[in-house]
C-alpha positions as CSV (number, residue, x, y, z in Angstrom):
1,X,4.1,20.2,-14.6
2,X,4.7,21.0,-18.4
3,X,8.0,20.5,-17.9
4,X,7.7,17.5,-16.4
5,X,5.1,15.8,-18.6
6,X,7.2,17.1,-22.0
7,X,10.4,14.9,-20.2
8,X,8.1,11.9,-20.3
9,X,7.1,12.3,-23.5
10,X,10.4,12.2,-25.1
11,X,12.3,9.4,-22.6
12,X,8.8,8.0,-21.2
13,X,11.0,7.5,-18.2
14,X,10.1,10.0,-15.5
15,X,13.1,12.1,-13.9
16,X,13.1,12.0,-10.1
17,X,13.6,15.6,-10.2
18,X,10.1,15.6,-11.3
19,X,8.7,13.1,-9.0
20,X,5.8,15.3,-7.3
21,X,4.7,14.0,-3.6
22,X,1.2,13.1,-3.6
23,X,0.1,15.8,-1.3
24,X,1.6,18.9,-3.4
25,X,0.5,17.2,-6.8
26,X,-3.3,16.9,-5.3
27,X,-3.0,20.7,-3.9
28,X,-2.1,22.0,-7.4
29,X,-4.2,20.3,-9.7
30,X,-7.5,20.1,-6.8
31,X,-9.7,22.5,-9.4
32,X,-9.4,19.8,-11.6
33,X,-9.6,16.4,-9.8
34,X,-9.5,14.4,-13.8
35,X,-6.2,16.3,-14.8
36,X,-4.2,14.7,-11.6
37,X,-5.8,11.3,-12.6
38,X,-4.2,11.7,-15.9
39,X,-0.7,13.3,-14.6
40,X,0.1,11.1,-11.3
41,X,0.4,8.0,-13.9
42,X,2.9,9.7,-16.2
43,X,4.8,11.6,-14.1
44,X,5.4,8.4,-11.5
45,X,4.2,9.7,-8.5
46,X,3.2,6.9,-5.8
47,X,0.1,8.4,-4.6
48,X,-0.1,5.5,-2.2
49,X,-0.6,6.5,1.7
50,X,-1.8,5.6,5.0
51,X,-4.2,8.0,7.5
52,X,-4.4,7.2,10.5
53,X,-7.9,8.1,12.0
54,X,-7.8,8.5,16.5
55,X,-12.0,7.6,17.1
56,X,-13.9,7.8,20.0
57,X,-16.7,4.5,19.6
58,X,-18.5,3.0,22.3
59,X,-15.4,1.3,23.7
60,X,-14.0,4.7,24.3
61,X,-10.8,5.8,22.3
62,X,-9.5,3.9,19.7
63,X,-7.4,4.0,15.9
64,X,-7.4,2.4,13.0
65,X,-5.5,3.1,10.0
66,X,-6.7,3.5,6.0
67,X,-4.6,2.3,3.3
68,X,-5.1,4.6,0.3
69,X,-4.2,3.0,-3.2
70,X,-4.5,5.4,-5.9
71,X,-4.3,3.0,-8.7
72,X,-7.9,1.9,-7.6
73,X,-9.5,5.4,-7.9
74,X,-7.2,8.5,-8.4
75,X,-9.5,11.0,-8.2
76,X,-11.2,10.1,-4.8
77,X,-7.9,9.3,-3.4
78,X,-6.5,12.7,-4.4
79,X,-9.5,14.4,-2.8
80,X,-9.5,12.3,0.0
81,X,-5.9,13.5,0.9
82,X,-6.9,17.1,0.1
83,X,-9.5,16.3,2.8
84,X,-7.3,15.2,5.9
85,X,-4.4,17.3,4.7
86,X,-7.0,20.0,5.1
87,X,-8.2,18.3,8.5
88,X,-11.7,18.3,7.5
89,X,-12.6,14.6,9.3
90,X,-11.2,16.4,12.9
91,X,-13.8,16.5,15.3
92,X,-16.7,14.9,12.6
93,X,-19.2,12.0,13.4
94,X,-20.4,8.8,12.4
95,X,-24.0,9.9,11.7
96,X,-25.0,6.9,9.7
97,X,-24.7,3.3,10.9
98,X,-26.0,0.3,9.2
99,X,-24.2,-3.0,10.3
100,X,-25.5,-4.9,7.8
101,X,-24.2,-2.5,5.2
102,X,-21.7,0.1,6.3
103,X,-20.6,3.2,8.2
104,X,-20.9,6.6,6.9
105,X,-19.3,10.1,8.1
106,X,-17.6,13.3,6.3
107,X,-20.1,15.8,6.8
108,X,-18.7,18.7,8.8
109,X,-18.7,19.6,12.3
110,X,-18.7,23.5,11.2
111,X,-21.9,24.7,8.8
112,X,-19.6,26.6,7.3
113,X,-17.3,24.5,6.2
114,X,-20.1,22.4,4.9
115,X,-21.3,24.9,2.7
116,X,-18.2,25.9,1.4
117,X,-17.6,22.0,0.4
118,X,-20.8,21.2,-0.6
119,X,-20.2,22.9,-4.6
120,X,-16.9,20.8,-5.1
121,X,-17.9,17.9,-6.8
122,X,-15.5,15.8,-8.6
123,X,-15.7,13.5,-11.6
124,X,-16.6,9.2,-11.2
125,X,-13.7,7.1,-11.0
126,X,-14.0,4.0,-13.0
127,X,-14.9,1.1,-10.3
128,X,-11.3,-1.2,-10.4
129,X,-12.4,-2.7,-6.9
130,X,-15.3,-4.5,-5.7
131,X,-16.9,-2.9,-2.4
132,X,-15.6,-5.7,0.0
133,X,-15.8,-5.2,3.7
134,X,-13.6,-3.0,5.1
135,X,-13.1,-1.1,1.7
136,X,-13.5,2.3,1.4
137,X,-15.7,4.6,-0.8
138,X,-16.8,8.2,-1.4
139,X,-20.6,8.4,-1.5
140,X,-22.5,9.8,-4.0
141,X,-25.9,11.2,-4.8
142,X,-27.9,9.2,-8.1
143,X,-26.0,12.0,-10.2
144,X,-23.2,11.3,-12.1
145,X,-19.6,13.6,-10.5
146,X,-21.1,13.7,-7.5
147,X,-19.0,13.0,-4.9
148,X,-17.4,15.9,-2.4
149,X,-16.5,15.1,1.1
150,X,-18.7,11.9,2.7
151,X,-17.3,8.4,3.1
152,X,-18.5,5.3,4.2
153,X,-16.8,1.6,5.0
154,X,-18.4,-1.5,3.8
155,X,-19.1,-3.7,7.0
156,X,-19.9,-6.4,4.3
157,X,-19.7,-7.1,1.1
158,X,-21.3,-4.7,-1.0
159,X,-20.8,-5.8,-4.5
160,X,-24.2,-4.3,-5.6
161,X,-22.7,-1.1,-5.6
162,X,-19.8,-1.9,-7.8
163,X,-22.3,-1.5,-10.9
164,X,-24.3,1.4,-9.4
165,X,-20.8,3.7,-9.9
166,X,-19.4,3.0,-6.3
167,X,-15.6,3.3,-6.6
168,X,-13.0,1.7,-3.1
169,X,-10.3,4.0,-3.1
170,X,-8.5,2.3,0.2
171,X,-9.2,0.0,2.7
172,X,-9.0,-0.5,6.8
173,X,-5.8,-2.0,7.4
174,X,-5.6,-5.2,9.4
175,X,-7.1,-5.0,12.8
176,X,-8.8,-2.0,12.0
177,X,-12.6,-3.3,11.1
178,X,-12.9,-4.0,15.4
179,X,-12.2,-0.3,16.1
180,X,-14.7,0.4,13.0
181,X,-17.2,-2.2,14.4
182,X,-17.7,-0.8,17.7
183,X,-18.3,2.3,16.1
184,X,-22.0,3.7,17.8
185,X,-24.9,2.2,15.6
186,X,-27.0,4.8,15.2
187,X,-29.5,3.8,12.4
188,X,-30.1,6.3,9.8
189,X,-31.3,8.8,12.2
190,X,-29.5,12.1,12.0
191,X,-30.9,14.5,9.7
192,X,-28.4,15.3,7.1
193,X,-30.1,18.5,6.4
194,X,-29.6,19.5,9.7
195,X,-25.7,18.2,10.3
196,X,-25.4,20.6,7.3
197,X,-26.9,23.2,8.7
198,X,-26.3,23.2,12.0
199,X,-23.2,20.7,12.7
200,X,-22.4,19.1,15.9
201,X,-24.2,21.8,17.6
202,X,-27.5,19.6,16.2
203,X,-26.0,16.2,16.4
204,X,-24.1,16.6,20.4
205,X,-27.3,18.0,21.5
206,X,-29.8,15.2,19.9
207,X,-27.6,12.4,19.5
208,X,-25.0,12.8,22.6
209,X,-24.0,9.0,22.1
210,X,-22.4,9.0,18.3
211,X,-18.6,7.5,17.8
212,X,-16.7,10.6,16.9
213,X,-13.7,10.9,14.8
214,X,-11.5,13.2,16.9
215,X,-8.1,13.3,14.0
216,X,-7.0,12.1,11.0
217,X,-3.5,12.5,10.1
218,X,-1.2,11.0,7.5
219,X,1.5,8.9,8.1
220,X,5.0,7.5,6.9
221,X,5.7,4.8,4.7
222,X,4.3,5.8,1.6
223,X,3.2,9.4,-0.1
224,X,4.4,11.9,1.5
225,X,6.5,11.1,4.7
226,X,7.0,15.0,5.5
227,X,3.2,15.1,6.6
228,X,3.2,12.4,9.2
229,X,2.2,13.8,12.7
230,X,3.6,12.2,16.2
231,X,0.1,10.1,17.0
């Protein structure tokens, strides 16, 4: 990385010997989330990807891809492929459903797991992109840095968010939002205490009917191809 970043300094022109996928940049610089929001700029590295998410909703199995754009938000983006690379979203719910708002999930199926990501904050990313439906964006608590590992996808537009710190980092690609809309509206009433606590052991035995993501894997045609898995 220093020698990379002292080449752009002196040609401002980055070498593709130095052109760092995605993926491995994210891995080495994930104990500080602001220092690959300041490197993936200067060293060149696309950062843009696609995941491809195989659900279970309440039409049975289904897909829809996310289209990650790191320009809009590197930080979440790089945590966000730290996440699937790390296949945290496998076998996870959808344990808050709103229609008229959004669709939330990234808590844990594993209590351990959850408590072991619950301490990794990273820092705001400015908001570039209004929270338009189908958009994609790390929740937060009312604190500032305090996103770690839960998601949600606008089912509308949400532009009240956009001052309250809520940064899109990708969006559900084309087709997508009808796999996302089918997606078991449970209300608000999973316990997130108890998802944290207990994982799906709690939410299969109380809530049997929730959508279910059952993978999310990266794919070719932008970041890093080498990751893609046969769907």
């Amino acid at each position: 990385l220093a020698q990379a970043v002292s080449l752009w300094a002196t040609t401002r022109t980055p070498h593709p010997s130095f052109r760092f996928s995605a993926g491995r940049l994210a891995a080495m610089v994930a104990p500080r989330p602001w220092l690959a929001a300041l490197l993936l700029p200067l060293l060149g590295a696309s950062a843009d990807f696609r995941v491809h998410f195989d659900v279970e909703t309440t039409k049975g199995p289904g897909s829809f891809v996310i289209k990650v754009h790191e320009d809009w938000a590197p930080i979440g983006a790089a945590r966000f492929k730290e996440l699937v690379t790390d296949k945290f979203y496998d076998d996870t719910r959808f344990f808050r459903v709103i229609p008229t708002f959004m669709v939330q999930f990234g808590l844990s199926g594993d209590p351990a797991v959850s408590s072991e990501w619950r301490s990794k904050t990273i820092q705001d990313d400015p908001v570039k992109e209004s929270n338009k439906p189908g958009y994609v964006t790390f929740a937060k608590t009312g604190a500032p840095n305090s996103r770690t590992t839960q998601l949600f996808i606008n089912y509308v537009d949400n532009k009240r968010l956009d001052g309250m710190g809520f940064a899109p980092f990708g969006e559900v690609e084309e087709g997508g939002m009808a796999v996302v809309k089918d997606i078991f509206n449970c209300g608000e009433q999973p316990n997130q205490g108890q998802i944290q606590s207990q994982g799906n052991q709690y939410l299969d035995k109380q809530f049997p009917k929730l959508s279910k993501i059952v993978s999310a894997r990266i794919i070719g045609g932008g970041g890093d191809a080498e990751e893609a898995t046969d769907l």
